[in-house]
Backbone of each chain as ProteinMPNN parsed JSONL, in Angstrom:
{"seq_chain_A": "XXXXXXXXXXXXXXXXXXXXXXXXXXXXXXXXXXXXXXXXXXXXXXXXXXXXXXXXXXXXXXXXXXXXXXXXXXXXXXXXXXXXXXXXXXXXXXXXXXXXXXXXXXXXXXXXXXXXXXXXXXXXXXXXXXX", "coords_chain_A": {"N_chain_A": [[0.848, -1.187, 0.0], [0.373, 2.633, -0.95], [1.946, 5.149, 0.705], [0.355, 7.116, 0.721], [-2.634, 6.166, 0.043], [-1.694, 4.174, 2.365], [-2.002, 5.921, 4.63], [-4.957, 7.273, 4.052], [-6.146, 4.938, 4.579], [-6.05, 4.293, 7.085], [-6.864, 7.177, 8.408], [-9.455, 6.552, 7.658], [-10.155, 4.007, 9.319], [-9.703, 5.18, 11.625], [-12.31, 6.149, 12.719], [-13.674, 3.673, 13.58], [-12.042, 2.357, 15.837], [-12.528, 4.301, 17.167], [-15.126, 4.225, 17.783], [-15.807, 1.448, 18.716], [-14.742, 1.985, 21.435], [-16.189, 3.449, 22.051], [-18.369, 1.427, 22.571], [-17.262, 0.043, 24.201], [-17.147, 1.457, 26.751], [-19.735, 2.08, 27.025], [-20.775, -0.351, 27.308], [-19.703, -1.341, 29.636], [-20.686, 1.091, 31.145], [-23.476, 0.333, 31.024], [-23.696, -2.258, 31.837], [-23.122, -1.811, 34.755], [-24.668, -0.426, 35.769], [-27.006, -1.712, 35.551], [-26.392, -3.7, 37.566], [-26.844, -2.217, 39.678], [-28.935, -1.717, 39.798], [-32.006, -0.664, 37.998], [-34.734, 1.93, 37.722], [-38.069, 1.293, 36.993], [-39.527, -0.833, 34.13], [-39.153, 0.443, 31.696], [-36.569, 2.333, 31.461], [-34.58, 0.227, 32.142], [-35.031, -1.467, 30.203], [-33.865, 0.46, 28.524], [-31.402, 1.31, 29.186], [-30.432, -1.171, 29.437], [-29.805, -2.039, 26.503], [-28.79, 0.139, 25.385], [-25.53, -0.223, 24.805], [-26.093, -0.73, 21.601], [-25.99, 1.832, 20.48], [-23.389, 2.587, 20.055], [-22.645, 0.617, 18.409], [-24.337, 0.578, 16.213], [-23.032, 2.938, 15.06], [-20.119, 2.084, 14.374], [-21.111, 0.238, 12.484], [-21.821, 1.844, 10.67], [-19.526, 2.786, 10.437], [-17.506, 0.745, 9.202], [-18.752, 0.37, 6.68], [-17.865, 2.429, 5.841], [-15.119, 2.527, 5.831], [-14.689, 0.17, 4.153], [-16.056, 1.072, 1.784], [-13.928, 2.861, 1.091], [-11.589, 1.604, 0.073], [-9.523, 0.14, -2.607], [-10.705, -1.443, -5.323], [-9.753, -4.089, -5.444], [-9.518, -4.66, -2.857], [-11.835, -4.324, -1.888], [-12.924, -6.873, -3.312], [-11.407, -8.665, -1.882], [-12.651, -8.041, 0.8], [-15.425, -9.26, 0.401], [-15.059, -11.483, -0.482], [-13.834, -12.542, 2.025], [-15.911, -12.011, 3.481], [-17.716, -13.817, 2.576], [-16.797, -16.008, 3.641], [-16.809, -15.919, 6.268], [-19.857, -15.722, 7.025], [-20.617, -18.342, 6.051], [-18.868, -19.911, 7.312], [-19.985, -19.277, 9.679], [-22.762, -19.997, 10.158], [-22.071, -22.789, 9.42], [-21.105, -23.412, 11.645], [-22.489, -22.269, 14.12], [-24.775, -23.649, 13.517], [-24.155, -26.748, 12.911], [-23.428, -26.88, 15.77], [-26.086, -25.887, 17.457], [-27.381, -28.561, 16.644], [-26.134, -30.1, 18.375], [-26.288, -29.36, 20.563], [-28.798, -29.845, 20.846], [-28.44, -32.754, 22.133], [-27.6, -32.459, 24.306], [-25.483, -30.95, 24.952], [-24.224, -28.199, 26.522], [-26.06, -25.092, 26.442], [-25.291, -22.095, 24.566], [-24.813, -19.001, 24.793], [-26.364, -16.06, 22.527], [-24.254, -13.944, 21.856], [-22.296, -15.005, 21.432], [-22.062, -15.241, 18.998], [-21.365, -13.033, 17.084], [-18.473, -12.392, 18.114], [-17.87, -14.787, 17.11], [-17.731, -14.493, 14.369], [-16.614, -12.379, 13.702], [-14.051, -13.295, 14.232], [-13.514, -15.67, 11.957], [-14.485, -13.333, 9.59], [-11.517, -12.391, 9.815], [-10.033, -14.262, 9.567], [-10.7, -14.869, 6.824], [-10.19, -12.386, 5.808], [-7.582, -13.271, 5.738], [-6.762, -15.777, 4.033], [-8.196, -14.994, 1.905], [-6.743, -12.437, 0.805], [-4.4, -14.162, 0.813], [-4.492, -15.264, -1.801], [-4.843, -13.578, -3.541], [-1.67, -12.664, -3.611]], "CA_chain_A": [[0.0, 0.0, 0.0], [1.629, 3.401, -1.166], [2.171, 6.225, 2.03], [-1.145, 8.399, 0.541], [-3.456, 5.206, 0.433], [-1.898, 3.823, 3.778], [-2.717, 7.305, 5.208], [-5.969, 7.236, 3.826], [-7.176, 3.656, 5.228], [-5.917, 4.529, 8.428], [-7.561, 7.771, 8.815], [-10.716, 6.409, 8.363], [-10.204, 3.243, 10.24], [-9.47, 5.583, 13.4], [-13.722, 6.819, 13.231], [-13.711, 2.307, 13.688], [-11.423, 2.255, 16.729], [-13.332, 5.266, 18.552], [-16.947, 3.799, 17.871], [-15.186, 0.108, 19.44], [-13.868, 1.858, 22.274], [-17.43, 3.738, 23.009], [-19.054, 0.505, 22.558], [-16.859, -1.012, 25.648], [-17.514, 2.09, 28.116], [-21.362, 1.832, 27.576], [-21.284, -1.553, 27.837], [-19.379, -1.63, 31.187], [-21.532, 1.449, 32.139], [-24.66, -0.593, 31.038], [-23.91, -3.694, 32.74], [-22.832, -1.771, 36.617], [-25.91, 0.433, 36.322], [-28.265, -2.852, 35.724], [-26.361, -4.594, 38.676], [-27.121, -1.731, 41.321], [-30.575, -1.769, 39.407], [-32.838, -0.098, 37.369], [-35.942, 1.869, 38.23], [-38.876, 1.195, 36.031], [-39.035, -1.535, 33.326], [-38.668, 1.272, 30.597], [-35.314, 2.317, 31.889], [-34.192, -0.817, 32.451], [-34.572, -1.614, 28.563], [-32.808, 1.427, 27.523], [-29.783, 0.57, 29.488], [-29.783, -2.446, 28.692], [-30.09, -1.646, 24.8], [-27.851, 1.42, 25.095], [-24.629, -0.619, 23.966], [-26.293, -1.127, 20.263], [-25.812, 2.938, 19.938], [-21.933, 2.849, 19.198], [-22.487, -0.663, 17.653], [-24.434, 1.355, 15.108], [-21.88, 3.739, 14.592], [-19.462, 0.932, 13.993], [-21.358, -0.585, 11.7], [-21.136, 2.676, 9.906], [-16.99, 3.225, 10.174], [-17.547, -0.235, 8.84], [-18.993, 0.494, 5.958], [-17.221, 3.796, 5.349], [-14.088, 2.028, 4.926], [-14.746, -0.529, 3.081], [-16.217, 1.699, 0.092], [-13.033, 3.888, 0.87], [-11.018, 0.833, -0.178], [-9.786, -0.055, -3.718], [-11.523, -2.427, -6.053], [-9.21, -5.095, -5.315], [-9.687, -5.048, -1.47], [-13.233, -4.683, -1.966], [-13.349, -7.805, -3.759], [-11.414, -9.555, -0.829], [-13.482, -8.267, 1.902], [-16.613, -9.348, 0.371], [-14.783, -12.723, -0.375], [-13.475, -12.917, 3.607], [-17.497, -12.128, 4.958], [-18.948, -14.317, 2.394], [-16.262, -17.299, 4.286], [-17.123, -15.853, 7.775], [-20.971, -16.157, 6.903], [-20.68, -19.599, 5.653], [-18.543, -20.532, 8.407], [-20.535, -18.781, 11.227], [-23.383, -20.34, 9.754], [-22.057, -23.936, 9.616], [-20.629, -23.778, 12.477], [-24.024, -22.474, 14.563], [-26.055, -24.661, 12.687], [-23.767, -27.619, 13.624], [-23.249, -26.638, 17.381], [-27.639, -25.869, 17.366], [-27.505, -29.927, 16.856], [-25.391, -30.838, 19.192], [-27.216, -28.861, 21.682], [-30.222, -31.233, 21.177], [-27.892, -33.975, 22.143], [-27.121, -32.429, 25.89], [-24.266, -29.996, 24.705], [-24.649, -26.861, 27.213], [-26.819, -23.856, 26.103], [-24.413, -21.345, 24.297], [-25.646, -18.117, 24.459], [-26.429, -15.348, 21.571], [-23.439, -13.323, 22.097], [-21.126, -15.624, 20.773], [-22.358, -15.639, 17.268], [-20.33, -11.722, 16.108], [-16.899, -12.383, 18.121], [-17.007, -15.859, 16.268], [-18.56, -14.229, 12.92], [-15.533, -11.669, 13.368], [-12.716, -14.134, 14.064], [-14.067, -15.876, 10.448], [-14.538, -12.597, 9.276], [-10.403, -12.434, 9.634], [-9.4, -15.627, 9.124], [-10.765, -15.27, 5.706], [-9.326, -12.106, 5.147], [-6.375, -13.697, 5.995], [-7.013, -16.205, 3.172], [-8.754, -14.011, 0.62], [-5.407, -11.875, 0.987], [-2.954, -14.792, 0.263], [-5.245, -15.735, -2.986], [-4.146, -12.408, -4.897], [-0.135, -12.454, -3.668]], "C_chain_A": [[0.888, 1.243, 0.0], [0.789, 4.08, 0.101], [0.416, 6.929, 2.009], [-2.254, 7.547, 0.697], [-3.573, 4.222, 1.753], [-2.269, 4.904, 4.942], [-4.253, 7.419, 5.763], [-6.873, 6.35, 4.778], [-7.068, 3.83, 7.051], [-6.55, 5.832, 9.216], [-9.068, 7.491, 8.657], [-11.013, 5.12, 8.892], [-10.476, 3.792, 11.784], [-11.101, 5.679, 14.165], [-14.152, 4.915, 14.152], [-13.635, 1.98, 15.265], [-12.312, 3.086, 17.882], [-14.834, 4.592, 19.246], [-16.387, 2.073, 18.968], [-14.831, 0.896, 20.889], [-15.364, 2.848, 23.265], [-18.077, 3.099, 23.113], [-18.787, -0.35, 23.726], [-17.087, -0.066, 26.648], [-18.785, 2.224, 28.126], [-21.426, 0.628, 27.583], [-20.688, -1.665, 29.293], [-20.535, -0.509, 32.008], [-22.972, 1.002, 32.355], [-24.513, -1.648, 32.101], [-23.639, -2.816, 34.302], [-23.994, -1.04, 36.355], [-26.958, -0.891, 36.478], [-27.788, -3.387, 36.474], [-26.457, -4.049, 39.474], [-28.606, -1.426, 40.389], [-31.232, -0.528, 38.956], [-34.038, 0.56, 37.994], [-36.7, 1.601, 36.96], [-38.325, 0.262, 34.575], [-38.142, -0.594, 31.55], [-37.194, 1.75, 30.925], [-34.38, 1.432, 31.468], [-33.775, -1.411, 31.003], [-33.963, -0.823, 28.09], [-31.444, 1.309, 28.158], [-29.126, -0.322, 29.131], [-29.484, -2.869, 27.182], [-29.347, -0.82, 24.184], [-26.48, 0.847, 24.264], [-24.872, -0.64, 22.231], [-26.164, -0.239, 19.919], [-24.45, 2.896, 18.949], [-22.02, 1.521, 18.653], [-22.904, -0.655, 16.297], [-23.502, 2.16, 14.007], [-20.807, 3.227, 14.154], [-19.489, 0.47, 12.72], [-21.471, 0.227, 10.175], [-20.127, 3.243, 9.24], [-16.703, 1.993, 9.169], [-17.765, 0.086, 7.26], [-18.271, 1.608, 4.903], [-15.743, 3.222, 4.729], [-13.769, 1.535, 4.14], [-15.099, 0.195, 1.832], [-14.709, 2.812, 0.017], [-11.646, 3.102, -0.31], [-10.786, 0.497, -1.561], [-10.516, -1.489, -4.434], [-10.834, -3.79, -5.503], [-9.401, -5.802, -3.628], [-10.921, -5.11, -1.288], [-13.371, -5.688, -2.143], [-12.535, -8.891, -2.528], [-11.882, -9.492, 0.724], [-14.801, -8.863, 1.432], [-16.188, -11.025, 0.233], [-14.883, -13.075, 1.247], [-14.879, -12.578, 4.305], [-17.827, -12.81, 4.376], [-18.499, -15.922, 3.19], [-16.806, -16.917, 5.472], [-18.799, -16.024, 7.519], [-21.318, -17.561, 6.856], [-20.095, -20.695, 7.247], [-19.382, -20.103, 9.804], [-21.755, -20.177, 11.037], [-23.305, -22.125, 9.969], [-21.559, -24.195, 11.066], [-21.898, -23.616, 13.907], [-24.809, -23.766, 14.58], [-25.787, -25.781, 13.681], [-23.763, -27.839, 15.104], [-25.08, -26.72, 17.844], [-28.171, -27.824, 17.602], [-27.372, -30.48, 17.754], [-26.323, -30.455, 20.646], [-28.605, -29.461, 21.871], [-29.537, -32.845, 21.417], [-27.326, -33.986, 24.101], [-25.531, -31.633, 25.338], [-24.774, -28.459, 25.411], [-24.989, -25.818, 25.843], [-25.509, -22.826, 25.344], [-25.344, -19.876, 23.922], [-25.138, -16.835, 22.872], [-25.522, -14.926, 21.226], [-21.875, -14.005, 21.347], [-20.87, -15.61, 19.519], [-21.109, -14.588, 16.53], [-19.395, -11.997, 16.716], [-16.814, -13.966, 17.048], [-17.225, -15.226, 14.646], [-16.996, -13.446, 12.845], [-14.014, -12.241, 13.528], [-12.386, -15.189, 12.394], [-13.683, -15.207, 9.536], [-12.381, -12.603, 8.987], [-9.731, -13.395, 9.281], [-9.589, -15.257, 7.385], [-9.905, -14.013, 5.328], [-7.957, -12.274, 4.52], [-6.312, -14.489, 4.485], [-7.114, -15.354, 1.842], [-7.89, -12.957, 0.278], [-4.383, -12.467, 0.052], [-3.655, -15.298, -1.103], [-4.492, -14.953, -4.274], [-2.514, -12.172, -4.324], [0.463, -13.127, -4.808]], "O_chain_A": [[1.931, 1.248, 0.655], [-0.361, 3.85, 0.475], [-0.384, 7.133, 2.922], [-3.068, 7.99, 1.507], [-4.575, 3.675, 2.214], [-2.78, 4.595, 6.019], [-4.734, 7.551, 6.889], [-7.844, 6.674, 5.462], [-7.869, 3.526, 7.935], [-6.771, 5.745, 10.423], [-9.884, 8.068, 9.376], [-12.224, 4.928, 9.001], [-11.079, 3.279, 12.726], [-11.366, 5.485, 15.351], [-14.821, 4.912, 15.186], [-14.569, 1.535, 15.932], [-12.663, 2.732, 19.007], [-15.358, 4.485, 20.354], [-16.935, 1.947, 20.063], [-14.558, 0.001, 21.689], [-15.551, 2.939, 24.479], [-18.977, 3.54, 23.827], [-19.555, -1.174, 24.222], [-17.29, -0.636, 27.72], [-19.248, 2.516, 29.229], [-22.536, 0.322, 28.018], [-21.44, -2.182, 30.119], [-21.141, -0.814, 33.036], [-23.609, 1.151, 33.398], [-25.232, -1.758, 33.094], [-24.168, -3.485, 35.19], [-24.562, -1.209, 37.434], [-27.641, -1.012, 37.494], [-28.638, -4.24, 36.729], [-26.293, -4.687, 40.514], [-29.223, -0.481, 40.88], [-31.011, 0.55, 39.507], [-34.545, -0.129, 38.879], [-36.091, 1.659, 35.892], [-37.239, 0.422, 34.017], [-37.208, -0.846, 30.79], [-36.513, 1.079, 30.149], [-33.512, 1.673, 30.63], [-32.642, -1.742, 30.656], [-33.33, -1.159, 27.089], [-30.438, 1.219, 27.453], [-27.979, -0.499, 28.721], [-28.982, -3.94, 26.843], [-29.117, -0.773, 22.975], [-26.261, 1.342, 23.158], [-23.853, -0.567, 21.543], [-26.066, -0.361, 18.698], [-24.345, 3.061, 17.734], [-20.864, 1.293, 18.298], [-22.418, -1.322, 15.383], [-23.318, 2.087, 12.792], [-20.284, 3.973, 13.326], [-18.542, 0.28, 11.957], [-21.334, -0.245, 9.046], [-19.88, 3.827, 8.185], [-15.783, 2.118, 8.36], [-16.733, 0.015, 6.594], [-18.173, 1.62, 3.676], [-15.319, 3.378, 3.584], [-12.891, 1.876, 3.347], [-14.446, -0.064, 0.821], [-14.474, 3.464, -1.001], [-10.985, 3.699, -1.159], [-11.877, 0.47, -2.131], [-10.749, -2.485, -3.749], [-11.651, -4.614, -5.091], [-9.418, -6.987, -3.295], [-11.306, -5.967, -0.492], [-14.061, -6.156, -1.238], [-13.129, -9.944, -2.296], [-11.696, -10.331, 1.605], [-15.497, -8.999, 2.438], [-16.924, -11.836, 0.796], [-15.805, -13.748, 1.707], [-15.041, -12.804, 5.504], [-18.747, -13.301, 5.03], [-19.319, -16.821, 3.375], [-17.51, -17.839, 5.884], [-19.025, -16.99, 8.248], [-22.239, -17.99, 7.552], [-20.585, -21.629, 7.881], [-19.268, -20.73, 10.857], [-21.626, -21.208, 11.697], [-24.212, -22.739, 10.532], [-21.699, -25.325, 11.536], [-22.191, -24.592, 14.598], [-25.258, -24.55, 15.416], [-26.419, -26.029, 14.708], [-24.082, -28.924, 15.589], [-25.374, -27.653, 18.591], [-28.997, -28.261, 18.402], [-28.173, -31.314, 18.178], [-26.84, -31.2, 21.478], [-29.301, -29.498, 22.886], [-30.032, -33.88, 20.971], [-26.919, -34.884, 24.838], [-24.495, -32.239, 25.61], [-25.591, -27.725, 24.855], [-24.461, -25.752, 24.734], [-24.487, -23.078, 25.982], [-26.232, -19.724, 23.083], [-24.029, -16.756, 22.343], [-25.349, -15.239, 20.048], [-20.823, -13.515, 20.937], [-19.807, -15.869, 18.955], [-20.231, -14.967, 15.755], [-18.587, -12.012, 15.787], [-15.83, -14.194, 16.345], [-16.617, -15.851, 13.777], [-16.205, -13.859, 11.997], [-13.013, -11.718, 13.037], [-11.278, -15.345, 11.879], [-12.9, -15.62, 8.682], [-12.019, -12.855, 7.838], [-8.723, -13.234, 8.594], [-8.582, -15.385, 6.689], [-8.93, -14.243, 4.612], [-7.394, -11.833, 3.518], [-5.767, -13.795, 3.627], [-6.25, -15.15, 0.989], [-8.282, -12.386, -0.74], [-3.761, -11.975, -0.889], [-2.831, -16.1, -1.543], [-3.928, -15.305, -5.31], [-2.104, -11.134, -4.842], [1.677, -13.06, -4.998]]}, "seq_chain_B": "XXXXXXXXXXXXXXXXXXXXXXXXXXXXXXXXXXXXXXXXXXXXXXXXXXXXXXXXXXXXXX", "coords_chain_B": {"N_chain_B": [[-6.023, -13.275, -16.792], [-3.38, -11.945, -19.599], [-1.127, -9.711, -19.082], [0.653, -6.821, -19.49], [1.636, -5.027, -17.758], [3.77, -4.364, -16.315], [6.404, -4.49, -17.74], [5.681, -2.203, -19.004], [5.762, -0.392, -16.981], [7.91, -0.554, -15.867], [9.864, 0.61, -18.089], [9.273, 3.053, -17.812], [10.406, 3.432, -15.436], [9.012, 3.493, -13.238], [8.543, 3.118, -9.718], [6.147, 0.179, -7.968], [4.729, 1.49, -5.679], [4.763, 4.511, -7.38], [2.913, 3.466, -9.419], [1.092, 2.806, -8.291], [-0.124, 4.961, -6.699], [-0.62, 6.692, -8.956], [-2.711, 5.478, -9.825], [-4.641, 5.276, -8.234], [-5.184, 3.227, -6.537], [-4.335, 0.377, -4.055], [-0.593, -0.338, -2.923], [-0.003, -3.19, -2.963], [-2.379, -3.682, -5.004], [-1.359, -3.187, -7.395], [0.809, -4.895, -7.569], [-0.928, -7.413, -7.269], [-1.896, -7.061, -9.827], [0.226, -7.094, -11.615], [0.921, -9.254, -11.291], [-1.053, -11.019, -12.799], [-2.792, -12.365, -10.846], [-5.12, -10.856, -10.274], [-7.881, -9.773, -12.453], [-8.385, -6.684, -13.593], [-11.638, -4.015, -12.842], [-13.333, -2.852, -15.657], [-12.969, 0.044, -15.713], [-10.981, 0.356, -14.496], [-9.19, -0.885, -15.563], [-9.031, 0.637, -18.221], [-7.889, 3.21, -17.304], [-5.683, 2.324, -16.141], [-4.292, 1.61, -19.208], [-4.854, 4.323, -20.382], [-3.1, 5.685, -18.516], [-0.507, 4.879, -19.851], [-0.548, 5.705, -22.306], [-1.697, 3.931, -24.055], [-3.364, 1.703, -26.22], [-6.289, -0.189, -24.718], [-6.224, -3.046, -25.592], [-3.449, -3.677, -25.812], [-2.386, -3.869, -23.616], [-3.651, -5.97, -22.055], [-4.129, -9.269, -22.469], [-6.327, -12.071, -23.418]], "CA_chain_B": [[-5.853, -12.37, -18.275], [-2.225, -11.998, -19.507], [-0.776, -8.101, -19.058], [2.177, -6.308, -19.362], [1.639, -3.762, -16.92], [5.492, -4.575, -15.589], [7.233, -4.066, -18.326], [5.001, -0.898, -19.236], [6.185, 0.435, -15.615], [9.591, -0.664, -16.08], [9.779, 1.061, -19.187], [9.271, 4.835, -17.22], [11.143, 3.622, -14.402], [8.448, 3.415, -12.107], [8.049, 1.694, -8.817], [4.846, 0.208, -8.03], [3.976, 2.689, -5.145], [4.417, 5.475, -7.321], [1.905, 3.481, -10.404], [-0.569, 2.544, -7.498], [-0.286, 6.471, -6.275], [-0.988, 7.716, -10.352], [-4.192, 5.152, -10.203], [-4.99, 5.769, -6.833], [-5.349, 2.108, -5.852], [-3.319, 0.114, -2.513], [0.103, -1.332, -3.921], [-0.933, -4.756, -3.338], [-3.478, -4.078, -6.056], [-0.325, -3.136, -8.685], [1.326, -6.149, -7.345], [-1.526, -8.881, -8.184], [-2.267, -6.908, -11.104], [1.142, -7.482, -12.845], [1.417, -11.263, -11.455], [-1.976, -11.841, -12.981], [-3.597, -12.637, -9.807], [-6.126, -10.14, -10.323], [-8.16, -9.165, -13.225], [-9.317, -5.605, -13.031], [-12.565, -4.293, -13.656], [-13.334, -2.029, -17.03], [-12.68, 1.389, -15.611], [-9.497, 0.388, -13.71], [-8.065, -1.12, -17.314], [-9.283, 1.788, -19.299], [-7.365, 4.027, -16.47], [-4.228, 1.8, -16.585], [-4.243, 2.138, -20.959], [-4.695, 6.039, -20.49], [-1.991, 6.099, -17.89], [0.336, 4.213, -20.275], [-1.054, 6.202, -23.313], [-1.636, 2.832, -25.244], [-4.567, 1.076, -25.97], [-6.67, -1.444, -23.666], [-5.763, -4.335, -25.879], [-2.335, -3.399, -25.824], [-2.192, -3.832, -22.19], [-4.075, -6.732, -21.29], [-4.73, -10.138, -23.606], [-6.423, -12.811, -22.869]], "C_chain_B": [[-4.143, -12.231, -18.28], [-2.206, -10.117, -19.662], [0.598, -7.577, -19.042], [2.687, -4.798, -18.814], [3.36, -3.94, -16.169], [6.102, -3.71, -16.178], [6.521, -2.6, -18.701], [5.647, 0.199, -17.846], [7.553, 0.538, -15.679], [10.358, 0.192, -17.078], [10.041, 2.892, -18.876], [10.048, 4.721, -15.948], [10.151, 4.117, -12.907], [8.124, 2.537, -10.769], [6.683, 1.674, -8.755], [3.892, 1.277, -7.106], [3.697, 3.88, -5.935], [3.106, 5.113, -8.628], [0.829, 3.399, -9.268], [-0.92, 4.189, -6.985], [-1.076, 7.057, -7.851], [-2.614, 6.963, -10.381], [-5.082, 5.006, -9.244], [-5.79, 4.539, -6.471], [-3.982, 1.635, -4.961], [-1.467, -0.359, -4.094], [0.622, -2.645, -4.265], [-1.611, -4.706, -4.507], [-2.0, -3.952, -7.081], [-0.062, -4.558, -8.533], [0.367, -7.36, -7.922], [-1.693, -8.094, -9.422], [-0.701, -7.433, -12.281], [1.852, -9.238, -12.69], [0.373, -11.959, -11.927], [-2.931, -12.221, -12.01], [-4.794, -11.946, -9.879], [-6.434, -9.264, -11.424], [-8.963, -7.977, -13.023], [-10.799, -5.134, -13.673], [-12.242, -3.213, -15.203], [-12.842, -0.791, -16.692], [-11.167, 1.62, -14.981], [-8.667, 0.12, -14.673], [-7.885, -0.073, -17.882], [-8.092, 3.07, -18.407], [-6.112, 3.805, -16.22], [-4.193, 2.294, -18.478], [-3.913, 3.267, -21.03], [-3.483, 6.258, -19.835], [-0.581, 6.044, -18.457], [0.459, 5.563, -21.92], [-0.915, 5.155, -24.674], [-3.204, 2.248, -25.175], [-4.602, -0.475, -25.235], [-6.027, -2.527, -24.183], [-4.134, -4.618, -26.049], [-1.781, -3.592, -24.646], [-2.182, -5.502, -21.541], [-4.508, -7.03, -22.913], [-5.692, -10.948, -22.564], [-6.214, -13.825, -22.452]], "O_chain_B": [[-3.54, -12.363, -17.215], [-3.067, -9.432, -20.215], [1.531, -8.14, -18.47], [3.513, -3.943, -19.134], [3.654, -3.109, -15.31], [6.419, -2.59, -15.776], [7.379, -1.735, -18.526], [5.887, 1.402, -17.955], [8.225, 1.562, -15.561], [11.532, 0.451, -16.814], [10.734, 3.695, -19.5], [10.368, 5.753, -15.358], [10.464, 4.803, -11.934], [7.545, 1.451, -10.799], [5.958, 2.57, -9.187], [2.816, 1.774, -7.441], [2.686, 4.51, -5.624], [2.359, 6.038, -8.947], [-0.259, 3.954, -9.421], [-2.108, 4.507, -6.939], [-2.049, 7.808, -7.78], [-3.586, 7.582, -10.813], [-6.236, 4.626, -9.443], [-6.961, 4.681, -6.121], [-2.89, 2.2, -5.024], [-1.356, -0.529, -5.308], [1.277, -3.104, -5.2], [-1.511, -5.723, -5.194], [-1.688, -5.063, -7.508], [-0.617, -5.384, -9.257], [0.734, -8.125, -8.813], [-1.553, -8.894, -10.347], [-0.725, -7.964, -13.392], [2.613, -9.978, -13.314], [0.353, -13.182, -11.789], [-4.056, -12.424, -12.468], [-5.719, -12.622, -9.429], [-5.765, -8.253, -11.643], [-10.039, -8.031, -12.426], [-11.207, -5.627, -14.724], [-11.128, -2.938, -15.65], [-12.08, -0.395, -17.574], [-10.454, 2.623, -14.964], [-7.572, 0.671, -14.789], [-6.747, 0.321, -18.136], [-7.493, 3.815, -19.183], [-5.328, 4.74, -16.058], [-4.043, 3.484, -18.756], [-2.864, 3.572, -21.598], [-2.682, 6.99, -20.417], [0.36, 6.705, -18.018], [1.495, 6.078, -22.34], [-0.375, 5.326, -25.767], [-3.997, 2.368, -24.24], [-3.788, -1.392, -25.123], [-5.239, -3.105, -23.435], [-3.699, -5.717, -26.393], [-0.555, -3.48, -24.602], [-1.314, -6.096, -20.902], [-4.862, -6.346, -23.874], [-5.859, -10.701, -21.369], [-6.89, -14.261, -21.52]]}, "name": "protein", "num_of_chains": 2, "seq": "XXXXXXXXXXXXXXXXXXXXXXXXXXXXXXXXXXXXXXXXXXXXXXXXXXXXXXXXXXXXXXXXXXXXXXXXXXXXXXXXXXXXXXXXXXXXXXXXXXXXXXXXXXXXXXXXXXXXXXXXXXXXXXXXXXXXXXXXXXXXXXXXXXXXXXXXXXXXXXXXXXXXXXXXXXXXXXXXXXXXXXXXXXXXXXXXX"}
């Protein structure tokens, strides 16, 4: 990547990093306000709901970069989500089975850090394809 | 596709940062583009050709 295009990706990666880093202080201040408790159920849901604000915004920086990106990296991020889809996907699915077999409960939460470890793996892949 | 975006660069004495800087793509993308690894689309050829001042088919066979 030349100096003006590694510049580039990195200044608007940084909007990425900020929205990630307000997404972990409302979630810590979400979760200690709901463990000294909530008044009123309405409350109670917007606290607990509040994290999905900067997860929004994220999903925006997200997007922003990727179209900032040239044709060529375009075409291997859309390769590396359509492997992390496939793999989230089989790998759910599969685990969903097992869990009717007496395999502990796995909750929701797990699905986007594994979707985004996928998500890299393939870039990782979809990377070494075009070297 | 076969191309001869190398020798076309080689030719002006360019490295690839400064062709990926003139077509304002990463310089990974130069890189698969002149090992073949990656065929570009129509506007990124037509934009290599002009840069070269040769024509498309002059660039890239198949």
């Amino acid at each position: 990547m030349n100096k003006r295009t590694a510049s580039l990706t990195l200044r608007r990666a940084i909007p990425c990093f900020v929205a990630f880093a307000a997404y972990v202080i409302v979630l810590v201040v979400s979760l200690r306000l709901l463990a000294h408790g909530v008044e009123g159920r309405a409350a109670e849901l917007a606290v607990s709901l509040s994290p999905v604000i900067p997860v929004i915004a994220l999903c925006f920086c997200i997007v922003r970069l990727i179209r900032g990106m040239d044709e060529m990296h375009r075409a291997i991020q859309l390769e590396a989500l359509s492997m992390s889809v496939a793999a989230t996907a089989l790998a759910t699915f599969s685990y969903g089975f097992l869990e009717n077999v007496g395999f502990p409960k796995v909750s929701l939460f797990v699905v986007l850090p594994l979707m985004c470890g996928f998500w890299a793996a393939g870039t990782v892949l979809a990377q070494w394809r075009y070297r | 596709m076969k191309n001869c975006i190398q020798e076309l660069r080689a030719a002006r004495k360019w490295s690839q940062a400064d062709l990926a800087e003139q077509l304002d793509v990463s310089r990974q993308t130069v890189n698969a583009l002149e090992r073949g690894r990656y065929d570009p689309s129509l506007p990124l050829a037509f934009r290599i050709a002009r840069l070269f001042g040769v024509a498309i088919e002059d660039v890239f066979q198949p």
